[in-house]
N, C-alpha and C positions, 0 to 999 in steps of 0.2 A: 639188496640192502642199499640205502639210500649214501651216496657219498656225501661224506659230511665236506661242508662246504667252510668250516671254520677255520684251519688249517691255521693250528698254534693259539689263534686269537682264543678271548674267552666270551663265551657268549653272553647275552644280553644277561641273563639272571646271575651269572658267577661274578659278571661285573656290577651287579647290582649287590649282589651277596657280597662282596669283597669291599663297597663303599666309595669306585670308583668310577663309576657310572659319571658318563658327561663332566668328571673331573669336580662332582659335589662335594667329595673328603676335602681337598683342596680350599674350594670357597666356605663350606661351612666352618674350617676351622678361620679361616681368616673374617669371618666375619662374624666368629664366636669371638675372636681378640676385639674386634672393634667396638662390638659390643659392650663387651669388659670397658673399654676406655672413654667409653661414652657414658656409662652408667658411673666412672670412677670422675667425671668430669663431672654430671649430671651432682651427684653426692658432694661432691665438694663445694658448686655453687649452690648446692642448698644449705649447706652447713654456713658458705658464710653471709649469706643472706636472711637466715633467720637471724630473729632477736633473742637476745641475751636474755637468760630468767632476770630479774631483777632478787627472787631471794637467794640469800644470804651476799648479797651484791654489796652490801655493808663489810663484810670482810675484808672485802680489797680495798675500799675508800678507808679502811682502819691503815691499813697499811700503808698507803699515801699518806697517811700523816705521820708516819718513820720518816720518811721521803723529806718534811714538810721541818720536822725539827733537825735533821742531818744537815739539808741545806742553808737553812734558817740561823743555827749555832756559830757555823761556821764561820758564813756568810759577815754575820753582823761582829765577829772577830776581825775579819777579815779586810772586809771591804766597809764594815761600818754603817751598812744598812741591808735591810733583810729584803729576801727576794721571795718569800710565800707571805708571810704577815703583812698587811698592807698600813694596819692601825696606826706602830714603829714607825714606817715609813712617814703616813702621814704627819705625824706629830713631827719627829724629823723636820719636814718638809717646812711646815709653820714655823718653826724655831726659827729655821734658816732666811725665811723671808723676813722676819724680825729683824735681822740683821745679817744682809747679804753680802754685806763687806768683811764678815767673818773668814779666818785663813781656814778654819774643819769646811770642807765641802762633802759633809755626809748630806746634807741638806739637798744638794745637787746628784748625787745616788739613790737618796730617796725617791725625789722626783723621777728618776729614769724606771725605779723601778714598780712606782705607782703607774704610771703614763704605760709603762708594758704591759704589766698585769690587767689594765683597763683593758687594752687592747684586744689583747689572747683574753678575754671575757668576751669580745665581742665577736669576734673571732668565732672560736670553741663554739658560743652559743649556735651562731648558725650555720657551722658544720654539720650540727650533730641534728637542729632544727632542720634541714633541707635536703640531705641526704639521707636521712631516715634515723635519728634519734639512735637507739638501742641495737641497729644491725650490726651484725658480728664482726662484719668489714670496715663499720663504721667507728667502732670503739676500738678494732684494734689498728684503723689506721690514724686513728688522733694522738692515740698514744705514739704509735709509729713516729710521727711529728714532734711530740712532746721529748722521745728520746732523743730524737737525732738536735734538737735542740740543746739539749744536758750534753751531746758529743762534741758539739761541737766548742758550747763554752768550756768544756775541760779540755778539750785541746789547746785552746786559748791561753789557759790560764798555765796548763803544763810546760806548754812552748815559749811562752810571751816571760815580758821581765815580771820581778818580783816586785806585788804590790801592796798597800798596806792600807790604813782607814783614813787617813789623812794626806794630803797632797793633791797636784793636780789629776785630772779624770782623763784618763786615757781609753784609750779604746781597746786599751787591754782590759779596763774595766767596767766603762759602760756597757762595750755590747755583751759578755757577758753577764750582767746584771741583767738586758733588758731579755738578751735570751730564756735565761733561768724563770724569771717573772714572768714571760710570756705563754711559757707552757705551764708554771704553775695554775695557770687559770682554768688551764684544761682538766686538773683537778677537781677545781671547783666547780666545773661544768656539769661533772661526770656527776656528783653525788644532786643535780636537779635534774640529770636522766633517767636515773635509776630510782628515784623519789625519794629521795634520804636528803633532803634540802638540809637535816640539822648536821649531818656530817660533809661539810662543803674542804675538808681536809686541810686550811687553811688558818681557819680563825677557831678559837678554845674562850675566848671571854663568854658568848653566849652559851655556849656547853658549859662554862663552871656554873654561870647563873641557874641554866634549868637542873643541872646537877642538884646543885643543892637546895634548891629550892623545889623540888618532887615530891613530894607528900608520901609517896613510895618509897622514899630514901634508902629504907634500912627494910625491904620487902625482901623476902627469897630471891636468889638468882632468877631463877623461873618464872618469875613473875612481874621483870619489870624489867623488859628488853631494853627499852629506850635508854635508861639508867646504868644497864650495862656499856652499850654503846657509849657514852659520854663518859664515864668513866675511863673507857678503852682508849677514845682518843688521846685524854689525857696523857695515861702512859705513854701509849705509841709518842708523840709531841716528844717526852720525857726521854724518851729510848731514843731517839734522833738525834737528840740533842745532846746528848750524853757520849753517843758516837761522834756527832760533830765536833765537840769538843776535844777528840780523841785524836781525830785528825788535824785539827787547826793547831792544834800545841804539839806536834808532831813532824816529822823531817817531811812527810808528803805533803802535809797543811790542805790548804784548800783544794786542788786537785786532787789530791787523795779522797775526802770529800766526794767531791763531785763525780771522783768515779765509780765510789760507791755507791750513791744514788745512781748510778746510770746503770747497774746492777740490779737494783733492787725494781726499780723499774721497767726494765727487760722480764721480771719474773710476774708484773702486774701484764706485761702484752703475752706473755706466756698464759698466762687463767682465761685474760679475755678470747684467748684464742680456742681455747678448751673447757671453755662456759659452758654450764649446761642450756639450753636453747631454752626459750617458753615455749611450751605447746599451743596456746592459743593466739602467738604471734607467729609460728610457722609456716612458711608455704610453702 
């Protein structure tokens, strides 16, 4: 009988049967995990590099216009001119150069907060233009911006002295005015991304006009989207505003405000983040 020559070892097929052959158990499981982490990479920059469905993308720009009369209410208690409406401001603005030896210097908050809003238009548009419109990364890092702007002027405003609609312009409250106004725009960016150019989350005069002037007025719900929508923002506007006021006549007043928009906001990069994707903008 042949002396076995293995002496303890296990031989090539019990090492092979047992999975430890050349030390394979070993690397295949560690490069089962890398695998794992490579496909949990791969998945994630696909998620945020696809584009956003655009439907029901109207939902959220309804929502921004909570945002839109919250700040708005307040604002123009407050500081005495609005920082998403630009119309107010404009007229404002004209008043003021009427007569610019006037002691109200809403006229000069106007102006700061028209000149911002222009800005963050320009801005916004070619972020969203150049970096890819509708990518997942793309709409939720503008908003990203757009909050940390709302942070920063309620820190401002929390911290800083108490100000009112009348008086000199401090920089307690121009920069945030021009803050607030600047990311407002990003708002209105979002609804010519998305192709809802009528809900721009900002402006309600041309939605009362096509509102009531719809020939479809009084048609089924179902039957006349558009009508819905314009209806909607009104409220939402209404419901902002109503909150705004809640807080301006209140012991937190503006800051309180402003930090509940930065709230509500946070739950707008929350959707964008958890969009459904389009499928024929996916790669």
């Amino acid at each position: 009988m042949a002396p076995s020559n293995n002496y303890g070892t296990l031989s090539e097929s019990d090492r092979a049967e047992n999975g430890h052959l050349n030390g394979n158990g070993e690397s295949d499981a560690l490069l089962g995990k890398s695998d794992k982490q490579d496909g949990l990479v791969k998945r994630s920059q696909q998620h945020m590099t696809a584009e956003v469905n655009k439907k029901y993308g109207d939902l959220v720009l309804l929502g921004c216009y909570i945002i839109t009369g919250l700040l708005d209410s307040s604002s123009v208690q407050v500081w005495g001119s609005f920082v998403s409406m630009q119309t107010g401001n404009t007229v404002y603005f004209g008043l003021g150069l009427a007569d610019p030896k006037q002691a109200n210097t809403r006229w000069i908050r106007a102006a700061i907060s028209v000149v911002s809003f222009c800005a963050g238009s320009f801005f916004f548009a070619r972020y969203h233009r150049y970096l890819g419109a509708r990518k997942r990364w793309v709409m939720v890092s503008a908003y990203l911006l757009q909050i940390t702007m709302m942070i920063a002027a309620a820190l401002m405003v929390t911290l800083g002295p108490v100000t009112g609609p009348a008086g000199h312009v401090s920089i307690w409250i121009s920069i945030p005015i021009a803050l607030i106004a600047f990311q407002a725009a990003g708002q209105a960016v979002t609804s010519r991304v998305l192709g809802y150019s009528g809900l721009t989350g900002v402006v309600l005069t041309s939605i009362y006009c096509d509102l009531w002037s719809d020939p479809k007025l009084f048609a089924p719900l179902r039957e006349n989207v558009e009508r819905n929508r314009r209806a909607t923002a009104a409220l939402c506007v209404a419901l902002g505003a109503l909150l705004g006021g809640f807080w301006a006549h209140s012991e937190f007043g503006l800051s309180g405000a402003l930090w509940n928009a930065v709230v509500f906001k946070a739950m707008v990069i929350i959707a964008w983040f958890f969009w459904k994707a389009d499928p024929e903008g996916a790669e």
